[in-house]
Each structure stands twice: as structure tokens, then as C-alpha cells.
PALUMGU-837004 format. One record per atom (N, C-alpha, C, O): x, y, z; residue number from 1; atom name; chain. Coordinates in Angstrom, 3 decimals. Layout:
PALUMGU-837004
       east      north         up     k    a   c
          X          Y          Z   NUM   CA   A
...
This chain:
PALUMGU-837004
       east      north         up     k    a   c
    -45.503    -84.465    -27.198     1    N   A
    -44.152    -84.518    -26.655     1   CA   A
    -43.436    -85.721    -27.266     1    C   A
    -43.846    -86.880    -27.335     1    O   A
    -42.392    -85.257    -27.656     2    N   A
    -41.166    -86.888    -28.060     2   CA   A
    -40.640    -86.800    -27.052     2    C   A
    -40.249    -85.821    -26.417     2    O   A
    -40.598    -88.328    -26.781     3    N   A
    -39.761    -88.819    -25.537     3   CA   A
    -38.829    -89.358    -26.266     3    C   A
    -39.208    -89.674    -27.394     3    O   A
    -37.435    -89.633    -25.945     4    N   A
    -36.038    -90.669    -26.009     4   CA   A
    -36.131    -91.322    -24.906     4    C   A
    -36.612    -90.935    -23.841     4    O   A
    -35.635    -92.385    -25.181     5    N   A
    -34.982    -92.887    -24.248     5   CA   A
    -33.353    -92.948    -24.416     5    C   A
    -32.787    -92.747    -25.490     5    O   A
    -32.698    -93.255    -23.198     6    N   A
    -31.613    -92.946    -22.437     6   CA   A
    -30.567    -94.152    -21.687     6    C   A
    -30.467    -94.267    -20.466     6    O   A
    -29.857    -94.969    -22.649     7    N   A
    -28.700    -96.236    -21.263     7   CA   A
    -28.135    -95.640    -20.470     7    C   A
    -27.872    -96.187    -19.399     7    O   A
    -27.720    -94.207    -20.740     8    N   A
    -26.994    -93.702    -19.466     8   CA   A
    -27.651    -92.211    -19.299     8    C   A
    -28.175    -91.623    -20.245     8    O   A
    -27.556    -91.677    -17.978     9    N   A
    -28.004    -90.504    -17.379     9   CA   A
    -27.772    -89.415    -18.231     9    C   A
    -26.568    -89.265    -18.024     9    O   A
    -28.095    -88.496    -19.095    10    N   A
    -28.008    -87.453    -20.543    10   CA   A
    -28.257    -85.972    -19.733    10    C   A
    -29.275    -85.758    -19.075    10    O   A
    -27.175    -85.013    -19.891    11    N   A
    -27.218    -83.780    -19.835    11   CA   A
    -28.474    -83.454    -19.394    11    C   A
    -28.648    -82.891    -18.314    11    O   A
    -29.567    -83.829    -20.304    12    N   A
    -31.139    -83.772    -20.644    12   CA   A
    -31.630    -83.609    -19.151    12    C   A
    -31.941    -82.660    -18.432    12    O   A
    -31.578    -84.575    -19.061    13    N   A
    -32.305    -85.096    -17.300    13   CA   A
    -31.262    -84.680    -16.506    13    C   A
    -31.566    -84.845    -15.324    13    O   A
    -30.350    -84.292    -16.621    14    N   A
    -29.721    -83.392    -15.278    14   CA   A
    -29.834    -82.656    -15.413    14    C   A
    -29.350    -83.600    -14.789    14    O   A
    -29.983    -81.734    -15.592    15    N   A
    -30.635    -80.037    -16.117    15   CA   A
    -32.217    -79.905    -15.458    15    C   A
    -32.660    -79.031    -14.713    15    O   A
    -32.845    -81.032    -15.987    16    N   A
    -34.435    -80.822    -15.381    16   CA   A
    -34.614    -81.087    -14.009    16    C   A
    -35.448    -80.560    -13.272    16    O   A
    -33.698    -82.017    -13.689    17    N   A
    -33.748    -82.211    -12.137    17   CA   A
    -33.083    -81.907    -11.326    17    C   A
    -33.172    -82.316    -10.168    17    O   A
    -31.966    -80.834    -11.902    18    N   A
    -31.501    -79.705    -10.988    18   CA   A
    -32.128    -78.762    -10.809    18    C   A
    -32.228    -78.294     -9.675    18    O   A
    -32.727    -78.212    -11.865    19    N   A
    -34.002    -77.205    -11.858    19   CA   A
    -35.027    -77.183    -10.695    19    C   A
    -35.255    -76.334     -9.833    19    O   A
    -35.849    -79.016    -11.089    20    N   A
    -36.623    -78.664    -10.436    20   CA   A
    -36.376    -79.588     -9.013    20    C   A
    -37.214    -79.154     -8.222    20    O   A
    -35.728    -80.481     -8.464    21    N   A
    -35.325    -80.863     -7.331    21   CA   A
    -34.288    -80.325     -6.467    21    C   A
    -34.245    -80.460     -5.244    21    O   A
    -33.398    -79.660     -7.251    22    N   A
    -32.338    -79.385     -6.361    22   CA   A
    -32.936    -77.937     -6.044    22    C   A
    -33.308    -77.472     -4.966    22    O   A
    -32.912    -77.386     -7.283    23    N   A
    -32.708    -75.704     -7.224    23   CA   A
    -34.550    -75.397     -6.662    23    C   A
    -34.733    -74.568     -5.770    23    O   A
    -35.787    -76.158     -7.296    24    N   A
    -36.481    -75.326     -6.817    24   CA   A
    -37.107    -76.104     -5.168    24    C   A
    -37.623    -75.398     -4.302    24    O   A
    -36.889    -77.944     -4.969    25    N   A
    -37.119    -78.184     -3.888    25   CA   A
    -36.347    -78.270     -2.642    25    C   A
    -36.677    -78.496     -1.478    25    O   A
    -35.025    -77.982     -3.321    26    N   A
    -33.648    -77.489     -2.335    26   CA   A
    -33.362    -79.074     -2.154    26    C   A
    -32.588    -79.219     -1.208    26    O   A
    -33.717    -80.282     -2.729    27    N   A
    -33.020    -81.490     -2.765    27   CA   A
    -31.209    -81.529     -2.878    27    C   A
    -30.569    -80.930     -3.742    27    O   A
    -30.529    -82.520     -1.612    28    N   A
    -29.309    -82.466     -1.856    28   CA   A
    -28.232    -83.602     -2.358    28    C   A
    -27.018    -83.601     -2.563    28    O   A
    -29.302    -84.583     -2.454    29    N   A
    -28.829    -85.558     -2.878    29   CA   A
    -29.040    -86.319     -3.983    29    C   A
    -28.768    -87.517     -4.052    29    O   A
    -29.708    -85.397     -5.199    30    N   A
    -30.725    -85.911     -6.348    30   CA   A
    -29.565    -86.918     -7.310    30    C   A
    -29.793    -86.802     -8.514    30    O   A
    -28.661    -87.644     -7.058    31    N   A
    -27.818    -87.917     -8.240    31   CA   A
    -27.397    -89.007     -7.527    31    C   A
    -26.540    -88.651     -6.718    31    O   A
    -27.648    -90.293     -7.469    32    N   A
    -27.233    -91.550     -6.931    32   CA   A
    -26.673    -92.545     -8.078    32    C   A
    -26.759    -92.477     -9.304    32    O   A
    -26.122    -93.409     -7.298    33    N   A
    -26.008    -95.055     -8.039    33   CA   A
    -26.970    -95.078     -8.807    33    C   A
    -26.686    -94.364     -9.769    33    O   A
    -27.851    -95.461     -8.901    34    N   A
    -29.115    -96.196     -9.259    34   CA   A
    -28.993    -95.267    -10.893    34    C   A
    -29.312    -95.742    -11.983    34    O   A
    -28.471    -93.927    -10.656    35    N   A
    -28.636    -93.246    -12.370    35   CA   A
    -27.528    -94.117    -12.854    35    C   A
    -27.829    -94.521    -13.977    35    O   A
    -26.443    -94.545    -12.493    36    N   A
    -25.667    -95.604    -13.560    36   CA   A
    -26.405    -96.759    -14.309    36    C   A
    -26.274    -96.851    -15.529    36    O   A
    -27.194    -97.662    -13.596    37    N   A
    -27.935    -98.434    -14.044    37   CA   A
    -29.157    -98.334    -14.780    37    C   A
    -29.415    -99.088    -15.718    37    O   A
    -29.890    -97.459    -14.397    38    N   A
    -31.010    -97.178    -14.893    38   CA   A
    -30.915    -96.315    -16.275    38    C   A
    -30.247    -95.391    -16.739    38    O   A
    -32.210    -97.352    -16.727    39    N   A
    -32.491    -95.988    -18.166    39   CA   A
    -33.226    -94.421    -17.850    39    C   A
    -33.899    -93.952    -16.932    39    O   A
    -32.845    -94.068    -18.770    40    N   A
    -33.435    -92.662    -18.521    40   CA   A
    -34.308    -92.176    -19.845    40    C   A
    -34.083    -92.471    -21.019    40    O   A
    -35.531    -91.218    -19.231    41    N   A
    -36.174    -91.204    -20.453    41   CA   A
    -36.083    -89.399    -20.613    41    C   A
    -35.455    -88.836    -19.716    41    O   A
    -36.569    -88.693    -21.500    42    N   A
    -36.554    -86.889    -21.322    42   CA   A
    -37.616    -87.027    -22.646    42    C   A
    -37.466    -87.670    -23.685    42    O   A
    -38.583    -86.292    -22.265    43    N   A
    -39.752    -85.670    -22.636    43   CA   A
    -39.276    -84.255    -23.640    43    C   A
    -38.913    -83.224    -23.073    43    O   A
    -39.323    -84.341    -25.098    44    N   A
    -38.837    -82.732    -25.393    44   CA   A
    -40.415    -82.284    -26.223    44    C   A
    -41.303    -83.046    -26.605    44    O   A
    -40.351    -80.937    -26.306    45    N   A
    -40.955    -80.032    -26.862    45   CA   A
    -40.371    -79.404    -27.296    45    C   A
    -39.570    -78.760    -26.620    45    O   A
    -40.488    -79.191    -29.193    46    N   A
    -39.922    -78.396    -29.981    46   CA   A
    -38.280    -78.121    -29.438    46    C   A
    -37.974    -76.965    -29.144    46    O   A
    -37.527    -78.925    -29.351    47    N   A
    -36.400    -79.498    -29.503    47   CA   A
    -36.167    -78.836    -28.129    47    C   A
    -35.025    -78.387    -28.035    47    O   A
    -37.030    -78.631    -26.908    48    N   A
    -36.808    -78.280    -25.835    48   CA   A
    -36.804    -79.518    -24.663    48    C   A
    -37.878    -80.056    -24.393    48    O   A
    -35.889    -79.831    -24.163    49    N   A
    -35.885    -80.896    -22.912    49   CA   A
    -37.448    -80.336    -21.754    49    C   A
    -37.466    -79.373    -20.986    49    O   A
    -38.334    -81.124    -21.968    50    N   A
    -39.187    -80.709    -20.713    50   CA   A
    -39.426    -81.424    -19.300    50    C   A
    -39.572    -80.955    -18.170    50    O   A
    -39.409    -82.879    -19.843    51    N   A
    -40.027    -83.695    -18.519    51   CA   A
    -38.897    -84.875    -18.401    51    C   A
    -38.050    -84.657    -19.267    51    O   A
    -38.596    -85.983    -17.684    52    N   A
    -37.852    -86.474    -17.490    52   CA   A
    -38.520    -87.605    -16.445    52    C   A
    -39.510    -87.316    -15.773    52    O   A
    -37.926    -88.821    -16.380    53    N   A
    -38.149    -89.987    -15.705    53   CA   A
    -37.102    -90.825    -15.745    53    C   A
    -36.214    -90.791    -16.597    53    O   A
    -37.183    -91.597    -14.824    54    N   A
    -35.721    -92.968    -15.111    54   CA   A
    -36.422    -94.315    -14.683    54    C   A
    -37.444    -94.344    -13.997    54    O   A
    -35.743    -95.459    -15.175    55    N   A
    -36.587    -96.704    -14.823    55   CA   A
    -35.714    -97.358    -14.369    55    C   A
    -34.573    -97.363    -14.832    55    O   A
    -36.181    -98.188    -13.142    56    N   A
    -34.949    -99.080    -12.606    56   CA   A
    -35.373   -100.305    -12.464    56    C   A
    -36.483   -100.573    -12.004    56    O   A
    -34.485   -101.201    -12.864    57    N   A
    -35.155   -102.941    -12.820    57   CA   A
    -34.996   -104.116    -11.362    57    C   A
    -33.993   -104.793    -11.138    57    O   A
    -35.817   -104.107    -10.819    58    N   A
    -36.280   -104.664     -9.595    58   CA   A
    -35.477   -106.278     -9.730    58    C   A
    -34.453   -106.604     -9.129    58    O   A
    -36.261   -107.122    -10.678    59    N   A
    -36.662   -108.127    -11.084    59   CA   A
    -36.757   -108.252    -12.355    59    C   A
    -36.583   -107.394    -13.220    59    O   A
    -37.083   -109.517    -12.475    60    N   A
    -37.742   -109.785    -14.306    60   CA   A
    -39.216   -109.022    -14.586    60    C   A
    -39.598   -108.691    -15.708    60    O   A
    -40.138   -108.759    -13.053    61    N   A
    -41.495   -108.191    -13.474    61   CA   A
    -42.042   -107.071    -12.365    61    C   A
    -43.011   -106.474    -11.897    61    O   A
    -40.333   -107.331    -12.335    62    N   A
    -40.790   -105.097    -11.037    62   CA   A
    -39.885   -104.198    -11.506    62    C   A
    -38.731   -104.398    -11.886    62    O   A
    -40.630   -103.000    -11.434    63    N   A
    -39.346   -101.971    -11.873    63   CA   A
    -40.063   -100.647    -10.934    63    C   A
    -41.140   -100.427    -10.381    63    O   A
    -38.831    -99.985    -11.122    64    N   A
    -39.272    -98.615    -10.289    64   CA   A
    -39.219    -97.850    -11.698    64    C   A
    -38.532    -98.079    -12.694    64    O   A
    -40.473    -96.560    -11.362    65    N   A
    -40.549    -95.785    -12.357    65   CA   A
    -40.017    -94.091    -11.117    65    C   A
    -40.850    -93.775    -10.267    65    O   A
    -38.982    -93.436    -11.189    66    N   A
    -38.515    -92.307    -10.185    66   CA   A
    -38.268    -91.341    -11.160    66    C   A
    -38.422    -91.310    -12.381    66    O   A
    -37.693    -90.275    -10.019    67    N   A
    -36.897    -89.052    -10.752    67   CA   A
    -37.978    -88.366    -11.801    67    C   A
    -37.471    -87.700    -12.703    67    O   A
    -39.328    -88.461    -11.770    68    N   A
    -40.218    -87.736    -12.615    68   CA   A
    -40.651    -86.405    -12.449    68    C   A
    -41.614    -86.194    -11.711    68    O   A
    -39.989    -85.320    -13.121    69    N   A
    -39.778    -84.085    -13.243    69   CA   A
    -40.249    -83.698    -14.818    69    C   A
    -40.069    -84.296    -15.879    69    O   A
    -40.945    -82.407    -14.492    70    N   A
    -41.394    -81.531    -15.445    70   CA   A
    -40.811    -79.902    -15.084    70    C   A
    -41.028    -79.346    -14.008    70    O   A
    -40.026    -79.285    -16.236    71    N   A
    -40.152    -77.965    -15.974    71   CA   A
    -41.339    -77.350    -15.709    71    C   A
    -42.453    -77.451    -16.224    71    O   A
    -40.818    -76.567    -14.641    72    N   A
    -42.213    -75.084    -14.184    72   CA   A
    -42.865    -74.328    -15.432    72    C   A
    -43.684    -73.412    -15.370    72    O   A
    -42.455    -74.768    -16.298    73    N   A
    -43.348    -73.339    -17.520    73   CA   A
    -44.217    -74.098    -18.288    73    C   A
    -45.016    -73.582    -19.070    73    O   A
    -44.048    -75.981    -18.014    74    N   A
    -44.759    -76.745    -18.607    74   CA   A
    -45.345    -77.366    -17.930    74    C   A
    -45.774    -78.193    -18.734    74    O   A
    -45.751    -77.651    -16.964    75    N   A
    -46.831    -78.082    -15.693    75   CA   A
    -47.995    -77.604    -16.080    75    C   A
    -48.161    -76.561    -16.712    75    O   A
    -49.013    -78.522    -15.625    76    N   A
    -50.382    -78.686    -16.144    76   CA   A
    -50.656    -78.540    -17.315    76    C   A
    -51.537    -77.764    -17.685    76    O   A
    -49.666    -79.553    -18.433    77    N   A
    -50.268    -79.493    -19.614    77   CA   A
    -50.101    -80.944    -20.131    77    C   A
    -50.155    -81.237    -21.325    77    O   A
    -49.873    -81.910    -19.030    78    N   A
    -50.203    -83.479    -19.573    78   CA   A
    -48.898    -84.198    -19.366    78    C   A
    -48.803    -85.404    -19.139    78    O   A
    -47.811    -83.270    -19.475    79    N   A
    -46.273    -84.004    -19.619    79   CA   A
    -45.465    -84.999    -18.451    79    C   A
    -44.632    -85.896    -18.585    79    O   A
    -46.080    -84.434    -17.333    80    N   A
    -45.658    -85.561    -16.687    80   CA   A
    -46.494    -87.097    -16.697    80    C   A
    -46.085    -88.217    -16.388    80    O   A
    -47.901    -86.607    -17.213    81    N   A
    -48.194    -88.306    -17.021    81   CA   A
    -47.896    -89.295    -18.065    81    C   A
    -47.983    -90.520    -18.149    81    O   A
    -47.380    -87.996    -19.102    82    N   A
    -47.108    -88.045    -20.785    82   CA   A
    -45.699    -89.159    -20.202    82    C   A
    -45.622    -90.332    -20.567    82    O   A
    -45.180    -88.821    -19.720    83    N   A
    -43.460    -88.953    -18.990    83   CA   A
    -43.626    -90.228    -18.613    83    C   A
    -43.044    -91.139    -19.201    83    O   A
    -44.602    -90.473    -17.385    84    N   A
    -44.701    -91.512    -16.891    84   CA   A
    -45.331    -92.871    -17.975    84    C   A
    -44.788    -93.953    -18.199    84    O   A
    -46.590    -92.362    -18.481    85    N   A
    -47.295    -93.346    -19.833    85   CA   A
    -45.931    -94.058    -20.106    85    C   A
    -45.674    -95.236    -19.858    85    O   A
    -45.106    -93.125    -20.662    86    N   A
    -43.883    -93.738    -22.103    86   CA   A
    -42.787    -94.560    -20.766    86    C   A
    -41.711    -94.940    -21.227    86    O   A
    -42.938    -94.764    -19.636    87    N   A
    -41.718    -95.346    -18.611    87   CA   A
    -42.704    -96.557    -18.465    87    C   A
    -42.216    -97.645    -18.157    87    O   A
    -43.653    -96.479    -18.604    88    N   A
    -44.737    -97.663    -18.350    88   CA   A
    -44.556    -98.137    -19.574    88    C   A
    -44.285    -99.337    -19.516    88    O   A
    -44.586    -97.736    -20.630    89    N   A
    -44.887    -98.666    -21.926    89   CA   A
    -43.187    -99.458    -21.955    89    C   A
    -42.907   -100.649    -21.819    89    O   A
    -42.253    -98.243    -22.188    90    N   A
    -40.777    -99.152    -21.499    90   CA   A
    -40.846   -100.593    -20.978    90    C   A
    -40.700   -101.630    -21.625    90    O   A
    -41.197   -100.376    -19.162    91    N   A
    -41.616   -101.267    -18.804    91   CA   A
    -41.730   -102.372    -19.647    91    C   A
    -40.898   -103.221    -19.966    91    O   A
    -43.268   -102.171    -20.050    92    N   A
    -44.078   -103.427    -20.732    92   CA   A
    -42.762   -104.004    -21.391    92    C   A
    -42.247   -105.074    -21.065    92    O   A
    -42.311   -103.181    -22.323    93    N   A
    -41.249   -103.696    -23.762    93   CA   A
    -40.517   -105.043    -23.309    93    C   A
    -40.284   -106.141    -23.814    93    O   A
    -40.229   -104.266    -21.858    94    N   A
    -39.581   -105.159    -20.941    94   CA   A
    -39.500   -106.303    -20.662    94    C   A
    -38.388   -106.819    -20.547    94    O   A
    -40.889   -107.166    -20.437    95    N   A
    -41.783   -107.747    -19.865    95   CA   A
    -42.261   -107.442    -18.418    95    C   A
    -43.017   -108.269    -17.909    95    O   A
    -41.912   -106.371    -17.716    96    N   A
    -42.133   -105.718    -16.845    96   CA   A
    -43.736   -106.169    -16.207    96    C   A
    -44.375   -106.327    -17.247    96    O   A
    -44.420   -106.371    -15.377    97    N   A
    -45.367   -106.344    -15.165    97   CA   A
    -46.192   -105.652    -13.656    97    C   A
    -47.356   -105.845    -13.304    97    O   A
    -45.444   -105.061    -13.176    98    N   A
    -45.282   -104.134    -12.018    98   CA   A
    -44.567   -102.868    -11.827    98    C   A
    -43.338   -102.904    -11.777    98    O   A
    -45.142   -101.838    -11.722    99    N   A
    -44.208   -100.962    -11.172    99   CA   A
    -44.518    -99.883    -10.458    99    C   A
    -45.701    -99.546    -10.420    99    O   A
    -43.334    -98.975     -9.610   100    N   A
    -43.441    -98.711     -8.105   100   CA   A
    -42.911    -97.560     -8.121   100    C   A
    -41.743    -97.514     -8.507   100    O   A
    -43.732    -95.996     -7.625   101    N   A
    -43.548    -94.991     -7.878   101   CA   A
    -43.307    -94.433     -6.180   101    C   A
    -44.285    -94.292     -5.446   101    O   A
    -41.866    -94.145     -5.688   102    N   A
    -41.940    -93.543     -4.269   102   CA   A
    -42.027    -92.313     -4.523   102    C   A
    -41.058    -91.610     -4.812   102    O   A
    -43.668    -91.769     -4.410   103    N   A
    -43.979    -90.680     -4.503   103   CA   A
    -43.448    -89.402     -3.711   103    C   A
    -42.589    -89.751     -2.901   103    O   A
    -43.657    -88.231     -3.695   104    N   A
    -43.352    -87.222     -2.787   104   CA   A
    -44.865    -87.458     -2.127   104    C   A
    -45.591    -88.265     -2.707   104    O   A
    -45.236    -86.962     -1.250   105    N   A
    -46.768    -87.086     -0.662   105   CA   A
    -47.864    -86.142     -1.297   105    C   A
    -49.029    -86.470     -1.521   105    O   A
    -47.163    -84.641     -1.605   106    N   A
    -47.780    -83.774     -2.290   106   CA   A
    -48.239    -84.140     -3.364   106    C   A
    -49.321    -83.674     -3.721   106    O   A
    -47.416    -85.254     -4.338   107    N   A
    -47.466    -85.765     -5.320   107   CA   A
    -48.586    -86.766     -5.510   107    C   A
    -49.095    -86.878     -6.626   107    O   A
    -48.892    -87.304     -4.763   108    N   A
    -49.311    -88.642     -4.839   108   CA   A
    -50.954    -88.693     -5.218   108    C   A
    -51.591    -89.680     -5.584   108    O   A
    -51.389    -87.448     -5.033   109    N   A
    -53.043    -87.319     -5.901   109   CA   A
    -53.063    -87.944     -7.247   109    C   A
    -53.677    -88.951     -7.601   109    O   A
    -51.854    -86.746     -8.312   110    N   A
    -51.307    -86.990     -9.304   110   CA   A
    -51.481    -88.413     -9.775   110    C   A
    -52.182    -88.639    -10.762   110    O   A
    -50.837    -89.445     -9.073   111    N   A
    -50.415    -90.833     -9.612   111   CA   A
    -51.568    -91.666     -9.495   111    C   A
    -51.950    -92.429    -10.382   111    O   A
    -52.293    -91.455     -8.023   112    N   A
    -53.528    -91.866     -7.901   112   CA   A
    -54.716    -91.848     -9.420   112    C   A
    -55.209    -92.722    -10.132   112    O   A
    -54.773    -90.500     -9.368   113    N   A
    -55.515    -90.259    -10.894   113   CA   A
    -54.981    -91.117    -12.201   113    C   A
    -55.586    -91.153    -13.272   113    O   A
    -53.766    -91.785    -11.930   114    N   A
    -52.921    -92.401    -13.624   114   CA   A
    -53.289    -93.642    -13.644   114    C   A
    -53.519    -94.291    -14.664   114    O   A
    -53.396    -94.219    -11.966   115    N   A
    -53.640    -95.472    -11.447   115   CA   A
    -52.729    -96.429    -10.862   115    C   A
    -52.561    -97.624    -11.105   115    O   A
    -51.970    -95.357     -9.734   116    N   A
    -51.144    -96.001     -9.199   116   CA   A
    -52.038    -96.208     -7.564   116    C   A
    -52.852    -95.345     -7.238   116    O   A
    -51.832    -97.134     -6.863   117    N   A
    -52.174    -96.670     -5.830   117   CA   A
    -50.984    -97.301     -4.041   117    C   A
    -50.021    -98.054     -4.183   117    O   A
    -51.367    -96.823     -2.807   118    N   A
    -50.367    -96.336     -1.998   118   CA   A
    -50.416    -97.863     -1.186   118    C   A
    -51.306    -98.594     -0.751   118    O   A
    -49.126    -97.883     -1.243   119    N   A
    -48.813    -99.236     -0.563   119   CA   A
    -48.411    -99.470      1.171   119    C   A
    -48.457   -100.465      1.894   119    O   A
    -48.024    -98.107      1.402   120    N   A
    -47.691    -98.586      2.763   120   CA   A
    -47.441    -96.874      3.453   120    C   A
    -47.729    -95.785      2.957   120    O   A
    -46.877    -97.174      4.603   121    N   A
    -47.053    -95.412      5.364   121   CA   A
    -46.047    -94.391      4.804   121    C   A
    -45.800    -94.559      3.610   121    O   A
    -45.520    -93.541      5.305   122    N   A
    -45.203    -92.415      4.982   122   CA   A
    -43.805    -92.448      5.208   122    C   A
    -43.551    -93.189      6.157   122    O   A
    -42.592    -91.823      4.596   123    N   A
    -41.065    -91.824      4.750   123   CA   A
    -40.674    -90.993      4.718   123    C   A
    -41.570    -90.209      5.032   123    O   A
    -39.806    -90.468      4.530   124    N   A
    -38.700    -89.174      4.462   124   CA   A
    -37.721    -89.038      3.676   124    C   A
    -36.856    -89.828      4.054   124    O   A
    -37.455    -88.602      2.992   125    N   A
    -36.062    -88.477      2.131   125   CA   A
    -36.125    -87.232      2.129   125    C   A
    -37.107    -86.533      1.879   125    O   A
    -34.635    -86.789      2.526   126    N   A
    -33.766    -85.303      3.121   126   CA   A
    -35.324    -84.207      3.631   126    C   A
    -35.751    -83.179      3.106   126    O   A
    -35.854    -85.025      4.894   127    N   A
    -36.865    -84.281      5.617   127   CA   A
    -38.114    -83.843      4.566   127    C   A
    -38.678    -82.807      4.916   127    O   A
    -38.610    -84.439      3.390   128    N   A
    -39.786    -84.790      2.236   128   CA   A
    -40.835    -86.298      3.084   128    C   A
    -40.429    -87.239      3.766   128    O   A
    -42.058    -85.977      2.696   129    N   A
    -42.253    -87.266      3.101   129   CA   A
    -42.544    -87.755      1.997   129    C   A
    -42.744    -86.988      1.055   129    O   A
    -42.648    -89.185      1.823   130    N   A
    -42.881    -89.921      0.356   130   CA   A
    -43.726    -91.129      0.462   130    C   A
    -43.873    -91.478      1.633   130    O   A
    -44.132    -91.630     -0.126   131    N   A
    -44.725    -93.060     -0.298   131   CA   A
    -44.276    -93.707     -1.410   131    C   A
    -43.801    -93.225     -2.439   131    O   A
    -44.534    -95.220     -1.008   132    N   A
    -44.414    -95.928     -2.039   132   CA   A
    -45.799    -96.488     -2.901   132    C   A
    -46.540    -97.331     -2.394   132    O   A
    -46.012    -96.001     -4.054   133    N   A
    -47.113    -96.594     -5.109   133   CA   A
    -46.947    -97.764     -6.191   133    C   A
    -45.941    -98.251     -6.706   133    O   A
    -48.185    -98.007     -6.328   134    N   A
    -47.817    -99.334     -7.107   134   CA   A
    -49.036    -99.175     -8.302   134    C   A
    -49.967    -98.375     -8.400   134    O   A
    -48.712   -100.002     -8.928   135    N   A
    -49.442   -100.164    -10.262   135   CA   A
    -49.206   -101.349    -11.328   135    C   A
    -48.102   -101.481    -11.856   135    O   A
    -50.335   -102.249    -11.638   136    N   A
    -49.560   -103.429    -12.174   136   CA   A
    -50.118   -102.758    -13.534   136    C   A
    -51.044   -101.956    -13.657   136    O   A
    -49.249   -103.343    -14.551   137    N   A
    -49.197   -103.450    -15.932   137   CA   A
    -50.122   -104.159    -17.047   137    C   A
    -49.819   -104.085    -18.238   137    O   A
């Protein structure tokens, strides 16, 4: 997969995360502040947009790694951790030395396996529960 990266929010990554947050998890609020600031990264295959992530800067050595989406026809074939790897190496570029994934809960096996692990109890966003994960650099 080639990843880009992204200074501002790209067609790219709104497309994947209307797909798969709005349209297939019925999310209604997927498009905040935080996409002005943040970089954005999109995962393509054969000049196809597949996976998508955004990074947001905490601090000088925290960042949030969110918004990590893979199309449905490309799931279970590496791309989201592919997605996440290249938001982590970002990071680093950064000097980044922390960063913090508010998982969906369903999700959170996933990150566990990459080597994130769960920091505190359980939340909600638009009736989802989520956690927050962590992972130092």
C-alpha cells in the first residue's frame, strides 16, 4: 500500500469515512474541528483510496492517532495496521513519543495485537462505546 500524507482533510479520507462510519456504522457526526488541524494520511492500492487515518498533536510528545478506516472489500489484508504503522512512523518524524488511539471497543483486540494497550473504562460516542489506548514510541 502507498500511503500520502495530507495538511488538510483530502476528498480521499472523506469518501472512506463516509463509507465506512457514516454510511456503514450510521455515525453522525464523523467530520469535526480537529480535521482542520490535523494531518491526514490515505492508504491507496493501485491508484485506489483504501484505508485512511488522521494525526492530531497533543503536545511536543503526544499525539492522537483517530479516524482509522479501511474499505469493506479490503479488510483482513494488513491495511489498517499498514495505516496505523505509517501514522506512527509520522509521529516519530515528529518527535512524537506517545500516542493515543480512542478505540471503538469492538476494535480494540485489533490495536492490542499492534501494541497499543487500554488506559481507562469505557465511553460513548453517538451511543458506540470506545476506549482510550496508548502506546509509547
Amino acid at each position: 500500500m502507498d500511503v500520502r500524507i495530507f495538511p488538510k482533510l483530502p476528498v480521499y479520507a472523506v469518501d472512506i469515512r463516509n463509507e465506512v462510519f457514516v454510511k456503514e456504522q450510521g455515525f453522525k457526526e464523523e467530520f469535526d474541528t480537529a480535521d482542520k488541524t490535523a494531518i491526514h494520511l490515505v492508504g491507496f492500492e493501485n491508484d485506489r483510496s483504501v484505508a485512511t487515518s488522521r494525526v492530531i498533536r497533543l503536545n511536543d510528545t503526544d499525539y492522537i492517532i483517530g479516524r482509522i478506516a479501511v474499505r469493506r472489500a479490503y479488510r483482513k489484508l494488513g491495511y489498517g495496521a499498514e495505516i496505523v504503522y505509517a501514522a506512527e512512523e509520522h509521529v516519530r518524524s515528529l518527535g512524537g513519543k506517545t500516542v493515543y488511539i480512542h478505540s471503538q471497543e469492538q476494535a480494540s483486540g485489533f490495536y492490542e495485537r499492534i501494541g497499543y494497550t487500554r488506559t481507562g473504562e469505557t465511553d460513548f460516542e453517538e451511543g458506540c462505546p470506545h476506549v482510550m489506548m496508548i502506546k509509547q514510541l
